[in-house]
C-alpha positions as CSV (number, residue, x, y, z in Angstrom):
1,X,0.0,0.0,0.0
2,X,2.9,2.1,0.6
3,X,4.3,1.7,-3.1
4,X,0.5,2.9,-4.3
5,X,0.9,5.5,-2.2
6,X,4.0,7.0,-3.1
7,X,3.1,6.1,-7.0
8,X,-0.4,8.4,-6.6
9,X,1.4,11.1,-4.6
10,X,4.1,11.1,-7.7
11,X,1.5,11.7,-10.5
12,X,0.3,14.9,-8.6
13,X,3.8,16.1,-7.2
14,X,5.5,18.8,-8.4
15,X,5.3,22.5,-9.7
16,X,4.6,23.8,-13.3
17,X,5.1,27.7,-14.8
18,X,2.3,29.8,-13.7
19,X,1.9,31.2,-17.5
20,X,0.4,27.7,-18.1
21,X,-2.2,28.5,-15.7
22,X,-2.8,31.7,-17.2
23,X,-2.8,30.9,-20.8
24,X,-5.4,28.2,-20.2
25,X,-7.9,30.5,-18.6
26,X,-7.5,32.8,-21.1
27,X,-8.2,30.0,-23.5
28,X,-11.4,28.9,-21.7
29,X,-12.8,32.6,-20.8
30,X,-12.0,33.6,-24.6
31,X,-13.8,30.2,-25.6
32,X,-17.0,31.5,-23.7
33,X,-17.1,34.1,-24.8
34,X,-17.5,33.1,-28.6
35,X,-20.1,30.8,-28.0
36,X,-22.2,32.8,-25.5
37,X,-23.5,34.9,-28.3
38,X,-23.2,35.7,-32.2
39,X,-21.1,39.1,-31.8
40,X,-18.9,37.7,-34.0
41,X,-21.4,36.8,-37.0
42,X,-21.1,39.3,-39.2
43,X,-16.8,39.0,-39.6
44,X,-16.3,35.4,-38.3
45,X,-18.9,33.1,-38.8
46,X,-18.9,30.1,-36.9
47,X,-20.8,26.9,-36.3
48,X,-23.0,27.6,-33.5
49,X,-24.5,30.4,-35.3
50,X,-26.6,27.8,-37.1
51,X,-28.5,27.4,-34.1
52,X,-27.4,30.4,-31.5
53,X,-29.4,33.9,-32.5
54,X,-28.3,36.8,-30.1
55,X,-27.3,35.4,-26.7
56,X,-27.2,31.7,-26.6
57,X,-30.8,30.7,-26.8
58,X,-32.6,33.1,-24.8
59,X,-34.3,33.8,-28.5
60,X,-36.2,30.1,-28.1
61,X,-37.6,30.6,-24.5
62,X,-39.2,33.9,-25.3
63,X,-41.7,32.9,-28.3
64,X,-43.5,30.2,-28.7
65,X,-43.0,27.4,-29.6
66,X,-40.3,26.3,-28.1
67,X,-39.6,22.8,-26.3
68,X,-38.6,23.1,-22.6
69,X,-37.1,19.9,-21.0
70,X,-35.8,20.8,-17.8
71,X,-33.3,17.9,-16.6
72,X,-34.3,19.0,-13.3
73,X,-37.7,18.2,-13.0
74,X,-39.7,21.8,-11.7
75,X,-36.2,24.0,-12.9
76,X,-37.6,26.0,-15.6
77,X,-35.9,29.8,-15.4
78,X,-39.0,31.3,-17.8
79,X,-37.9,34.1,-20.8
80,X,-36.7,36.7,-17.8
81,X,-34.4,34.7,-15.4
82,X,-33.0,33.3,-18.8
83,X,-32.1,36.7,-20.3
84,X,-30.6,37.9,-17.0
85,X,-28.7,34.4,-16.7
86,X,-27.4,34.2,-20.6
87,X,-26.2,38.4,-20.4
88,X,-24.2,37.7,-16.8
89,X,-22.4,34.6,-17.8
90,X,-21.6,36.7,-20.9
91,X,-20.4,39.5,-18.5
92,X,-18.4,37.1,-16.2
93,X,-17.0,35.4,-19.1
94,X,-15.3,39.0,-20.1
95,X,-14.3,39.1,-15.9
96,X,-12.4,35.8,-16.2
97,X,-10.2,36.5,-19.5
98,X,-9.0,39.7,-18.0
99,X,-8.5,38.1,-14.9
100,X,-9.9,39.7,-11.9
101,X,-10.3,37.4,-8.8
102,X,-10.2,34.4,-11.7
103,X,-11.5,31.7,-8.8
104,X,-14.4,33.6,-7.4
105,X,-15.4,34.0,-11.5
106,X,-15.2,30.5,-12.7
107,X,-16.9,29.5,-9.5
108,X,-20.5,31.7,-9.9
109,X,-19.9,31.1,-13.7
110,X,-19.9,27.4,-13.3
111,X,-23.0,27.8,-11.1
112,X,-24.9,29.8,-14.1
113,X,-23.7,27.6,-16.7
114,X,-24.8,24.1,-15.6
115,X,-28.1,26.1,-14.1
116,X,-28.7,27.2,-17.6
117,X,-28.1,23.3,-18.7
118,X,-30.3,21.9,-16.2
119,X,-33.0,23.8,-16.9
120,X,-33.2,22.9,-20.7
121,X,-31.1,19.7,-21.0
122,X,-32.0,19.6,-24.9
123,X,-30.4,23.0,-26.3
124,X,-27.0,22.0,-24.4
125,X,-24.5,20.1,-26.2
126,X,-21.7,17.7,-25.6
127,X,-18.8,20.5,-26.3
128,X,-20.4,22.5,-24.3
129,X,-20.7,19.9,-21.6
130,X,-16.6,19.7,-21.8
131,X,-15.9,23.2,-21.9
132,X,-18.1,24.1,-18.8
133,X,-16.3,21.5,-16.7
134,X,-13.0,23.4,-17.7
135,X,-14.4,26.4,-16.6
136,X,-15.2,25.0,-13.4
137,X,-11.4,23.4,-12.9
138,X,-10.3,27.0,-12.7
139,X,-11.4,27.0,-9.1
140,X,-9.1,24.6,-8.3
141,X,-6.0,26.6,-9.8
142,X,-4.1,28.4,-7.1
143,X,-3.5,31.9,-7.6
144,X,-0.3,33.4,-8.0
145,X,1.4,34.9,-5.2
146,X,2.4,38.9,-5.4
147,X,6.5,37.9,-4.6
148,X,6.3,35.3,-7.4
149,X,4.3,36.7,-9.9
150,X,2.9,35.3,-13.2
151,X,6.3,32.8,-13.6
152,X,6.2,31.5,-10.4
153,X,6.2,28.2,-10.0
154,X,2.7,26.9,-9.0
155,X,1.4,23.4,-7.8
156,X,1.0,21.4,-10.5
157,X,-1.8,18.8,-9.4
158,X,-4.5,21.0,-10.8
159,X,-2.9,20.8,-14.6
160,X,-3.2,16.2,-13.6
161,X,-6.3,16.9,-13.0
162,X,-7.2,18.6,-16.2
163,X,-5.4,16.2,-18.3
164,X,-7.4,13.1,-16.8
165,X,-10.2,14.9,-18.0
166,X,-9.2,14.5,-21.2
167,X,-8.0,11.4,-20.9
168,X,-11.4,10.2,-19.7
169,X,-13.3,11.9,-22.6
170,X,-10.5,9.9,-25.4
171,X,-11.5,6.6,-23.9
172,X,-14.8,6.8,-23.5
173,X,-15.5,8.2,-27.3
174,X,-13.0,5.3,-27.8
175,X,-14.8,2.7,-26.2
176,X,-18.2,3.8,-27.1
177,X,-17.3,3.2,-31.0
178,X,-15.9,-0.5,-30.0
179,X,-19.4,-2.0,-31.4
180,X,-20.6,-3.4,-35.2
181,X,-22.4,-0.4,-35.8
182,X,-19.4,1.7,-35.9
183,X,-17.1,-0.6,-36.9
184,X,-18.8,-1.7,-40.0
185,X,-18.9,1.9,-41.2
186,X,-23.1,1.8,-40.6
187,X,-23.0,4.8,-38.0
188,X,-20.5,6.9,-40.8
189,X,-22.9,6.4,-43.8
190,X,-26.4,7.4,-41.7
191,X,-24.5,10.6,-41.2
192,X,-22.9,11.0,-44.6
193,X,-27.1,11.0,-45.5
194,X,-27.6,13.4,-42.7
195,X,-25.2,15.3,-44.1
196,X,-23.6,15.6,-41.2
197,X,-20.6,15.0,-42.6
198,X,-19.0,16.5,-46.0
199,X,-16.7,18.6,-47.7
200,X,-13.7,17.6,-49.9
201,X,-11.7,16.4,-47.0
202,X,-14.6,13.8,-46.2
203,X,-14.6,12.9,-49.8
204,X,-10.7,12.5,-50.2
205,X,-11.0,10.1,-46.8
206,X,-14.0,8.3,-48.1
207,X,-11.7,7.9,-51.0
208,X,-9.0,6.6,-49.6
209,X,-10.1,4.6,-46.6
210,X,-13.7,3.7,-47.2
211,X,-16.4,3.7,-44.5
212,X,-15.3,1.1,-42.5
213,X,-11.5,2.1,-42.8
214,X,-12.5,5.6,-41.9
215,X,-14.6,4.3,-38.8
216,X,-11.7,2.2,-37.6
217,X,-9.3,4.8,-37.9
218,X,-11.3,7.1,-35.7
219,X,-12.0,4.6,-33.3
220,X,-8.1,4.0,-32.9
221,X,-7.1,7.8,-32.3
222,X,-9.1,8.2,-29.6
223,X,-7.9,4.9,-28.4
224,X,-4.1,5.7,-29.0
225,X,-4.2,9.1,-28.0
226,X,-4.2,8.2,-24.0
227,X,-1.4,5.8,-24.2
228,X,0.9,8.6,-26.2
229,X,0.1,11.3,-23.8
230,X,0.2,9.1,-21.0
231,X,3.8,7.9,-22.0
232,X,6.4,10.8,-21.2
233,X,8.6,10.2,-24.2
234,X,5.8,10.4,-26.5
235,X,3.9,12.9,-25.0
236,X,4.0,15.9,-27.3
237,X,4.0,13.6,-30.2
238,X,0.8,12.7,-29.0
239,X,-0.3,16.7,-28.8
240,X,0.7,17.5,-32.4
241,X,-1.7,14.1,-33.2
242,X,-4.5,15.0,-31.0
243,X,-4.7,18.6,-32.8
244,X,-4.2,17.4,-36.6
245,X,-7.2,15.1,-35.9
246,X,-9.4,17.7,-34.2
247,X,-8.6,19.7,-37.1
248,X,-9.3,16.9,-39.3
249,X,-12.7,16.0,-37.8
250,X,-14.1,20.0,-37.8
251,X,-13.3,19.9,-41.3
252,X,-15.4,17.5,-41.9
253,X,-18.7,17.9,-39.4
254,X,-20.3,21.0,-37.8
255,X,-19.2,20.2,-34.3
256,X,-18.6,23.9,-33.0
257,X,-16.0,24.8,-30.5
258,X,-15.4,21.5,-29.4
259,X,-12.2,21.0,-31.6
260,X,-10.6,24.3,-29.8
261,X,-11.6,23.2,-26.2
262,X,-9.7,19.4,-26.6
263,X,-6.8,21.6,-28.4
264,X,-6.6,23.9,-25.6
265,X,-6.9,20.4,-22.9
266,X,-4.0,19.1,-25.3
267,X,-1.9,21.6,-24.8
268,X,-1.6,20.9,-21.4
269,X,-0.1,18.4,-21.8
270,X,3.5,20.3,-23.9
271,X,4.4,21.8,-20.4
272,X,6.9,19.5,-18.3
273,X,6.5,19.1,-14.6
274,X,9.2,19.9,-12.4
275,X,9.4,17.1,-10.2
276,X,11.0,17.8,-6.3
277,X,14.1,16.5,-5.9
278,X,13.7,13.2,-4.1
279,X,17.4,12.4,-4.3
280,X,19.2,11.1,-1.0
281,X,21.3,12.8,0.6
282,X,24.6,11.2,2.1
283,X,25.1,11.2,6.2
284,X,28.1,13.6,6.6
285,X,29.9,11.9,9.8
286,X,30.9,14.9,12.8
287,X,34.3,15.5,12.8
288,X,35.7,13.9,16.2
């Protein structure tokens, strides 16, 4: 029990640059931001504005008809508490990329966010799912101190932490593929009708690969990608893949934000740790 002890206590150990901290809730806040609203429609158009008009869906609650499902049976904010909700986490979201008390922020904004969610369960997605639990690990980042500043060295469990995340989201789109449906290609053609998927990119890998060589592909990624960025020498090789295939797979299906969000988990994986130095140190015998 001892060995598991000291094993756990050495995946957490440590201290990483405080920039990392800071870069990835600049990420995340700036990553809000863009999908709380369609600001940027008219000189960036992206793929949530298929389905967000103004702030995110407040539009849908305030004229009929509209389909409310609340995953909380009885939580249903109504058109007002939604438009105050939508236009503060908006608000906060600006709070958090400029940084002022940065743990207090992500802490109300996690509240709003998965209050929002639980009260319409059906206009929530699963990219937004993964970007609100980021948002909500920035309470768990310690802040830096005013001797250190930025650069300082900061504990580095919280950056484990993130990184299982995304571990745990690879295996279990990995696992959940490991069936016929998917492996045959079946699940890839229903959307190719959809069109859910397209574009020359899709075409060229259609090509190439076929269905089922494009669905087995995918399915091994996700199932690779642990095991590289688990594995120390292979860590940032496993980065650089992660990102080409994100890039790949947004080229190919409208899937939002959600390609920028496992980029931005990714990438915390380049930093290295630096590990306390556990080295013994030699008895120096008194002089008589």
């Amino acid at each position: 029990m001892a060995r598991v002890g000291r094993a756990f206590d050495g995946c957490f150990d440590g201290t990483v640059d405080g920039r990392v901290y800071r870069a990835l809730r600049i990420g995340f806040a700036a990553l809000l931001l863009l999908r709380s609203a369609d600001f940027t429609r008219s000189f960036w158009s992206l793929d949530h504005h298929d389905w967000v008009e103004g702030f995110d869906f407040s539009w849908s609650i305030e004229q009929p008809p509209y389909l409310v499902s609340p995953l909380i049976p009885g939580l249903v904010l109504g058109a007002r508490l939604t438009w105050l909700a939508v236009r503060a986490r908006l608000g906060l979201a600006l709070v958090l990329l400029i940084g002022i008390r940065p743990r207090w922020t992500a802490a109300i904004l996690t509240v709003l966010n998965y209050g929002l969610l639980f009260a319409d369960r059906y206009r929530y997605f699963h990219h937004l799912q993964a970007l609100y639990l980021c948002i909500a690990w920035l309470v768990l980042v310690p802040e830096c101190s005013a001797e250190g500043g930025p650069r300082a060295q900061r504990a580095a469990w919280p950056l484990q932490i993130l990184r299982s995340l995304l571990i745990g989201v690879y295996w279990a789109a990995g696992t959940a593929k490991w069936s016929e449906s998917w492996w045959s290609g079946d699940s890839l053609a229903i959307l190719s009708h959809l069109q859910q998927v397209r574009g020359p990119v899709w075409r060229a890998s259609l090509a190439l690969l076929g269905l089922g060589g494009l669905a087995k592909c995918v399915c091994a990624t996700e199932l690779s990608l642990p095991v590289l960025l688990l594995v120390r020498a292979t860590r940032r090789v496993g980065v650089l893949c992660g990102v080409a295939f994100h890039v790949l797979v947004s080229s190919v299906m409208p899937v939002s934000i959600f390609g920028a969000v496992m980029s931005l988990l990714l990438a915390s994986f380049w930093p290295e740790r630096r590990r306390p130095d556990c080295a013994p140190q030699r008895e120096v015998a008194n002089p008589p």
